[in-house]
FIPAMI-664840 format. One record per residue (C-alpha): x, y, z. Coordinates in steps of 0.05 Angstrom, whole numbers, plus 5000, padded with zeros to 4 digits. Layout:
BEGIN
XYZ ...
This chain:
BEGIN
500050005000 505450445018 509150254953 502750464914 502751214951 510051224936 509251274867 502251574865 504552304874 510852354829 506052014778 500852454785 505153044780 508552804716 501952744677 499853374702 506353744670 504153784597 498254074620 502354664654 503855074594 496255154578 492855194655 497955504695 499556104638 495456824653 489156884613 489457344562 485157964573 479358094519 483258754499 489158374478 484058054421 480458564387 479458164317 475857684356 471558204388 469558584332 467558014294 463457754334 460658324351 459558394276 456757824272 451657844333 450858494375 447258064430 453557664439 457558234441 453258414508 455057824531 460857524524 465957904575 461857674629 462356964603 469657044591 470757174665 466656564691 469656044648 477056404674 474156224745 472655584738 479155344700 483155734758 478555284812 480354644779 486154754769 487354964844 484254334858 488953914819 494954264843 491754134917 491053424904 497853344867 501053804942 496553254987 498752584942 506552734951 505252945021 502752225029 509051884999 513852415034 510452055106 509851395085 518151395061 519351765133 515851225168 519150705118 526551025135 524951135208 522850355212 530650095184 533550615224 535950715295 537650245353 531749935361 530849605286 532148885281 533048765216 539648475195 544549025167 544548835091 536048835091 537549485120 541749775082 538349565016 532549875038 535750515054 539150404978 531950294950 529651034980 535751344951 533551204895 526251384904 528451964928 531452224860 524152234840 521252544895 525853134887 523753194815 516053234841 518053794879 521054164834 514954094793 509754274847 514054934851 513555064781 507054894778 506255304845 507955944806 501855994765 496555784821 499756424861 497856974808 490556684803 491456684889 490957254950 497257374983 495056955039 494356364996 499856524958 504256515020 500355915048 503055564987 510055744992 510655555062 507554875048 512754774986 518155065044 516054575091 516253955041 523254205023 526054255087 523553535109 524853205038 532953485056 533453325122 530752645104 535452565050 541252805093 539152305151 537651785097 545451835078 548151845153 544851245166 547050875096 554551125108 554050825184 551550175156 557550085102 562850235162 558449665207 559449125144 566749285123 568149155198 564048635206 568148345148 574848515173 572848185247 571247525202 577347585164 581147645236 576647105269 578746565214 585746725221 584946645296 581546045291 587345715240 591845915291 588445625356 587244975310 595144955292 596645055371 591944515391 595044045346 602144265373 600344085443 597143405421 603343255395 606543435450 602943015498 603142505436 610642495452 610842305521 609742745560 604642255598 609641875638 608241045638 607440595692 614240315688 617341035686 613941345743 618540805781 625941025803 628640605745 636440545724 641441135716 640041105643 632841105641 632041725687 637342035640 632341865580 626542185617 630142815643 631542855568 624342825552 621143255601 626843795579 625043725510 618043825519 619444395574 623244775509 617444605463 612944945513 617345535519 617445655445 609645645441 609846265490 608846785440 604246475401 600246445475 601747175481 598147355408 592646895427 591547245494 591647945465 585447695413 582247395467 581548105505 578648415448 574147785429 571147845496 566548475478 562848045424 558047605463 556247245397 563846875399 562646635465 564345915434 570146115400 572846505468 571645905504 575945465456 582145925468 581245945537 580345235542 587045205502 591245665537 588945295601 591444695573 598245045546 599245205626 597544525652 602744235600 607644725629 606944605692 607243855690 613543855643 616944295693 614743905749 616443205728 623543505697 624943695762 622943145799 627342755756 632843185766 632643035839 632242315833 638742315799 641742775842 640342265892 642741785853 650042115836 651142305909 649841475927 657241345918 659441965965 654841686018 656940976010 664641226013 663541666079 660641006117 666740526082 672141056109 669640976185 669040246172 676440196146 678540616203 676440176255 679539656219 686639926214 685540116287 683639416315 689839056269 695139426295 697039026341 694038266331 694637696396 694437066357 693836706295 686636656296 685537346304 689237486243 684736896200 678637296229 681138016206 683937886143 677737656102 673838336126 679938766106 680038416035 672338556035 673539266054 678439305985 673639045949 668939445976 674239935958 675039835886 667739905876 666740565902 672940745857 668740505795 662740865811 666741565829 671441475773 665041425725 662442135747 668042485719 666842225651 660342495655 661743145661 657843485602 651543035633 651543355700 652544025674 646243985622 643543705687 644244115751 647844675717 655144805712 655745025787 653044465821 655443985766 662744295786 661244245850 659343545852 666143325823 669543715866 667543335925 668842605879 675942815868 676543045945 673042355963 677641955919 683742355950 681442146021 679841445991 688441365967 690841366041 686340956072 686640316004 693540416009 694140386092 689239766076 693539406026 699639526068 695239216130 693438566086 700038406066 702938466137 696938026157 698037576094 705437586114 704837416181 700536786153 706736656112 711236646167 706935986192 707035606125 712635426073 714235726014 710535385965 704335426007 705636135996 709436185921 702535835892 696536315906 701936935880 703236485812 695436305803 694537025822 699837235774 697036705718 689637005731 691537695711 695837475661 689437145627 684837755650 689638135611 689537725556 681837805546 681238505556 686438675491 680038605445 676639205410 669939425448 663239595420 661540165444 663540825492 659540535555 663739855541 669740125531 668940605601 667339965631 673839615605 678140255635 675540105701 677839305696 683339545678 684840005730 681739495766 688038935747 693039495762 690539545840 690738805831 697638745807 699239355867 697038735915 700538205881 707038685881 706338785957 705538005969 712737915923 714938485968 713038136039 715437445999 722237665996 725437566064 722836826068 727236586012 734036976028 737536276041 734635795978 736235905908 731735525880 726935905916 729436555897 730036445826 722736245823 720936965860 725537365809 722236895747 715537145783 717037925789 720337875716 713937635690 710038115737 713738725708 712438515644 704938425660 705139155688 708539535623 703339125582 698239355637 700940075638 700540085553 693839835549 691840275601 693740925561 691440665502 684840495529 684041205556 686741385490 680341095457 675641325514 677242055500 677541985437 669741675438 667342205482 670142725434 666142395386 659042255420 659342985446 660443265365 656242715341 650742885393 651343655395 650543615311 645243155311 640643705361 642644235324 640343875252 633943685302 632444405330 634444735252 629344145219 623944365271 624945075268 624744995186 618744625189 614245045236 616445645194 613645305133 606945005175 606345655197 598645905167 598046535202 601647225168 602547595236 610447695225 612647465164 619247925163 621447645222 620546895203 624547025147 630047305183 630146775237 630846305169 636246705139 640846675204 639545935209 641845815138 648646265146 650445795198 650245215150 657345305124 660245175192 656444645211 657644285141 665744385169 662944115237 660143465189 666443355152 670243335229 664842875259 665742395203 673142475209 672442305290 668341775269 673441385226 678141395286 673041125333 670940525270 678240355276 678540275350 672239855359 669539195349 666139025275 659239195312 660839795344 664939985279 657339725240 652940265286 658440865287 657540815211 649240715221 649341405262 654041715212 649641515153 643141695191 646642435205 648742545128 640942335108 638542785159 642843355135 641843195064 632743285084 635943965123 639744175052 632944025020 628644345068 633544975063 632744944997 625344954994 624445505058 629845895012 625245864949 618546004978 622246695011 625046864950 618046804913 614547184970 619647734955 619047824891 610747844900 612348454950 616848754900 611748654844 607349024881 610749614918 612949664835 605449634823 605350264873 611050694852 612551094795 614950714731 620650994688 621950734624 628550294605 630650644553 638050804584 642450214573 645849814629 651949894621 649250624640 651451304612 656451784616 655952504643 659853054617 659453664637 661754294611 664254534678 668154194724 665454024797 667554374850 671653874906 673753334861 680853124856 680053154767 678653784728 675553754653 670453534625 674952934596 677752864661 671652714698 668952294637 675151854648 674851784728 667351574712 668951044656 674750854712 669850754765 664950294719 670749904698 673649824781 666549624802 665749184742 672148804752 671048764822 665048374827 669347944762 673747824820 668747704876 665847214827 672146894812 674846794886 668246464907 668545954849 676545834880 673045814940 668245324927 673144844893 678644904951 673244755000 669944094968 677343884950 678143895033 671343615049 673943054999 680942935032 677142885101 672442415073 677641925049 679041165078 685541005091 687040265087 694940345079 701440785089 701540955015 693541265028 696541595095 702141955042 698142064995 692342485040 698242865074 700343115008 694043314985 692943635051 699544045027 697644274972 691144554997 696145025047 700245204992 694645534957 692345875016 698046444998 694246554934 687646454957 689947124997 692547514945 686447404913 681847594974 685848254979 685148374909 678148374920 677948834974 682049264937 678149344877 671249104914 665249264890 659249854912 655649924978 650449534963 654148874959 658549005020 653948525055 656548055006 663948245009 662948095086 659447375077 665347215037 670547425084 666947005142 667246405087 675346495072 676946555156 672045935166 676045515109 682845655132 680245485207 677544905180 683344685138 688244795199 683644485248 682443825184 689743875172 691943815258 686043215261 688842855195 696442965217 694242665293 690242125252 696042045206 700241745262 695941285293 694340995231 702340895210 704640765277 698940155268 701240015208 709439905223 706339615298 711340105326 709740465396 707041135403 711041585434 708842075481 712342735499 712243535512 710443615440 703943305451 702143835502 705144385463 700644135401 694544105449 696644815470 696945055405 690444825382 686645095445 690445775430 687445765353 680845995361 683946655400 689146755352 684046695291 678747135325 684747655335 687647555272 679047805249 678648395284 685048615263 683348515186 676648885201 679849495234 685049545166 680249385117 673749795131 676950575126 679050415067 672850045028 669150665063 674251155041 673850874958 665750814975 665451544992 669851804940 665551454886 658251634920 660352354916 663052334844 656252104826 651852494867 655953084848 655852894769 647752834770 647053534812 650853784743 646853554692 640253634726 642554384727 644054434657 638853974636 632454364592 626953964577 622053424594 624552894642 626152354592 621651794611 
């Protein structure tokens, strides 16, 4: 109904327009027609009589009805003028329920009508005019007024109608940009929730069987794991942070209750998690602090216990005294040795405790082992001495050969002990364990020399006697040297395992955190900092070159430990070796692939920031062009126009041949450093392969004098500003070779003479030079960081001297020609 009274008064008026010319124009007086008069007066007096009077009643009547149109034209657009203010008013203000796009089309709809209704106006004013001069000035100025008053409300309707229409288009774009942000909140809550499933996935949850104290090496493991997790949880923190900050401004909108209640929910969980991990890491770190201080307990009650033994045997009544002493001391020496086993095991274990308890209480803790195993020396010793007085006097009361035999089985059993433990072990744990025997068989063969000691003054008068004991201490000083060599070549292998687990290890969690780090980058679905993921990516991938030297030394260490182990501990060194090169070959590829996907998101931003700039036109050629201007610059060190032509061509030509050369010493580069990665990677299986790696190794130093000249040839003629980043990259990549090659060529040399000292079986020998070797490599790293900042502080006035010089050149050049420049810009 309201549609129909819409259009029933700009209808109206329309039809009534043609009809404007003829009613609403002045009638024409009966003077202005005086042909038409006379005639018909001519024609009939009587009409003549007549007619004004006639004249003036038919002007009447067309001036009534057309009044009464015009009235009924003013009351039909009155009629649509309230029914589209009641029609706005109902869409409009707080209390409308409609949803926002009815709304808004509906305010669209009476823009339009409103077009029309503006051109009924102006029509009722035009048609206004002629009803006034057939009106009283009363009328007249009731009509204006009316017209006045439709005006005014028709504008203020209109300007309200746009208000409300511009207030509804804000209310939808943000409505759109608070769905936009809600997706990408709820992608990112969905990615967290997974993380943390994962992370409870992975064990977090510990079993049964692991809630239990457990072995040394299975709390180890689970310290491992609760750590692991704990730095998982850490690294989720900001991501908590973002997700907290939404959540505040979430909380206004009560229709994403739900949603609110999901990241809460979350972040409660993320906390729980935390807490637990940190917890049960703890608590595991407690138990094994327990468990390492076991052995310093055990050792304080053994000390009082040996005490009161060498107190009670000083002075021994009778025979049986002695046979009831003697088997507690030897159980106290046992007792003895095994406290020895278990403190000398704590040292080797060093890097443990400190990931552990920290490096304070992890120095602390061997601190009081070494003071423990210092008190430990006097009172084994005083105990030794006390058994073979004991075991002496029980000598005096039996013959000789009663007393010759248990030395000579003694002697034969660690003769045959010593025999068994020459073979190669499997593994470090193993060969740790065969240290300790050893060490073991040298306190041994300590007891057996005192015995042969206390022996001594019971054959003084028989020969045969006494050329049995010398047969016996010849063959025991022979079993000590052998005892002695094995010994240091045991401890040999030991250190050199350790060096190798703790490479091998610290690698493999460093190709473990750079894989995760990689991956989560590329999982990553929200674009909150995309910058600073690609710089965290970037710094990860420039420290690939030294870890790749790292890689080459592992494998190197690892060689030396194949050769010093049994075929299956040789069989799963290689296994971890091969499963570290596969796992750095998926990091190369991962690089690779992060690598790509940053340089394609680059070169979209630089397509569009292009897209947003001003575009000039490539019409100068790359090589560029040269200025010449008629005067010369004032502050350069050339005067002429040919001059200064000359000093630019010279500049073009310097920074051309110096990125030639930057290009050229990388290529050297490249080759000189897969040529060492290839001599590390080499098997040696004779002398003439020993040779024939040293020379190689050689010949890589002797090019290291040219490999310098041509490194200072390219920071002599280096090229512009905006590849010193570049120039520096490549200096960090020459230092890091030559480290690498001396560090390659002081492993190889070291590796060198094992290998031919096992190939002529000659002896090893040992001397100052070691130590002064081992001092000199200690002292490299300082020397090479010195040797650094030393280059840096020579090198860097001068690139920004020559960098200057040319920067000014140019900028002074262009200030020239854009002065004597007249014309168009050429693009």
């Amino acid at each position: 109904m309201r549609q129909c009274k819409k259009m029933t008064a700009p209808g109206a008026i329309s039809r009534a327009g043609p009809e404007l010319s003829v009613t609403c124009s002045p009638d024409v007086p009966t003077h202005t027609q005086p042909r038409h008069a006379v005639a018909s007066e001519g024609r009939d007096p009587l009409r003549g009589v007549i007619s004004p009077p006639q004249d003036r009643v038919d002007l009447l009547t067309r001036v009534a009805q057309e009044h009464e149109e015009y009235q009924a034209a003013v009351d039909e657009f009155q009629l649509w003028l309230r029914a589209a203010v009641e029609k706005a008013q109902a869409c409009t203000g707080s209390g409308c329920q409609l949803p926002t796009e009815l709304r808004l089309s509906t305010l669209q709809d009476l823009a339009k009508d409103f077009s029309q209704g503006e051109e009924a106006l102006r029509r009722l004013e035009a048609w206004s005019a002629g009803i006034i001069q057939h009106t009283s000035p009363l009328g007249a100025e009731k009509i204006a007024r009316e017209l006045e008053e439709m005006r005014r409300v028709l504008e203020k309707q209109r300007i309200l109608w746009g208000e409300e229409e511009a207030q509804l288009q804000d209310l939808l774009s943000s409505k759109d940009a608070r769905e936009r942000q809600l997706r990408r909140l709820e992608a990112e809550l969905g990615e967290f929730q997974k993380g943390l499933q994962r992370l409870a996935q992975g064990g977090l949850e510990p079993s049964v069987k692991g809630k239990t104290a457990g072995t040394e090496d299975e709390l180890v493991a689970r310290w491992r794991l609760y750590s692991a997790s704990r730095a998982a949880l850490a690294s989720e923190e900001p991501r908590v942070a973002r997700l907290q900050a939404q959540l505040k401004e979430l909380v206004a909108f009560p229709d994403l209750q739900p949603l609110c209640d999901s990241v809460v929910v979350a972040i409660q969980e993320y906390k729980s998690m935390k807490g637990k991990s940190t917890r049960l890491c703890n608590s595991t770190r407690v138990e094994l602090w327990q468990r390492f201080q076991r052995p310093l307990r055990d050792l304080q009650l053994w000390r009082a216990l040996a005490q009161r033994l060498l107190d009670v045997t000083v002075s021994l009544p009778d025979l049986p005294s002695v046979h009831t002493f003697l088997p507690q001391i030897e159980a106290a020496l046992a007792e003895s040795a095994r406290l020895k086993e278990q403190l000398a095991a704590l040292p080797l274990k060093s890097d443990l405790l400190s990931g552990i308890f920290g490096q304070e209480r992890a120095s602390g803790l061997l601190a009081q082992v070494a003071g423990c195993m210092q008190d430990r020396e006097p009172l084994h010793s005083s105990l030794l001495q006390r058994k073979g007085k004991l075991q002496g006097l029980l000598a005096q009361h039996k013959d000789f050969g009663a007393a010759f035999a248990p030395l000579q089985r003694k002697l034969l059993d660690l003769q045959a002990r010593l025999q068994a433990e020459k073979g190669l072990q499997r593994d470090l744990p193993a060969k740790q364990t065969q240290l300790l025997r050893l060490q073991g068989l040298q306190e041994e063969g300590l007891e057996l020399e005192v015995h042969v000691e206390a022996m001594k003054c019971l054959v003084q008068e028989d020969s045969s006697h006494q050329h049995k004991l010398d047969q016996l201490c010849s063959d025991y000083g022979a079993l000590r040297r052998s005892l002695e060599d094995l010994v240091d070549r045991s401890q040999q292998s030991v250190r050199e395992h350790c060096t190798f687990s703790h490479q091998l290890m610290d690698l493999q969690q460093w190709v473990a955190v750079a894989t995760q780090t990689l991956e989560s980058h590329r999982g990553d679905l929200g674009l909150w900092n995309a910058e600073s993921r690609e710089a965290g990516v970037e710094k990860l991938v420039a420290e690939f070159p030294e870890k790749e030297a790292s890689l080459a030394l592992v494998e190197a260490h690892g060689r030396l430990v194949m050769e010093k182990s049994s075929p299956e501990g040789a069989a799963e060194v290689q296994e971890e070796l091969r499963e570290l090169a596969e796992s750095w070959r998926a990091l190369r590829l991962l690089e690779e692939e992060m690598l790509s996907l940053i340089r394609n998101r680059q070169l979209q931003s630089s397509e569009v920031d292009s897209g947003k700039k001003l575009v000039f036109t490539n019409n100068i050629p790359k090589s560029g062009f040269l200025i010449k201007p008629l005067d010369p610059v004032p502050g350069r060190r050339c005067s002429g126009p040919s001059a200064q032509a000359d000093l630019l061509e010279e500049g073009e030509g310097g920074f051309e041949d110096g990125s030639q050369l930057l290009r050229n010493f990388e290529q050297w580069l490249r080759v000189e450093n897969s040529k060492l990665v290839r001599i590390i990677a080499m098997r040696v299986t004779s002398a003439k392969d020993v040779r024939t790696r040293e020379a190689k190794l050689q010949e890589l130093q002797a090019q290291v004098p040219e490999g310098q000249r041509l490194f200072e040839d390219v920071l002599h003629l280096g090229p512009s500003g905006a590849a010193s980043e570049e120039l520096e990259d490549l200096r960090y990549r020459w230092m890091l070779y030559k480290s690498k090659l001396k560090d390659a060529g002081h492993l190889l040399l070291q590796s060198s003479a094992e290998e031919s000292s096992a190939f002529q079986t000659a002896r090893r020998w040992r001397g100052p030079c070691s130590l002064l070797r081992k001092a000199c490599c200690l002292a490299l790293w300082l020397q090479l960081l010195l040797l650094l900042f030393l280059l840096l502080l020579f090198l860097l006035p001068a690139g920004e001297e020559a960098r200057g010089c040319i920067r000014a050149n140019n900028f002074a050049s262009s200030f020239m020609l854009m002065l004597r420049y007249d014309g168009p810009p050429p693009t």
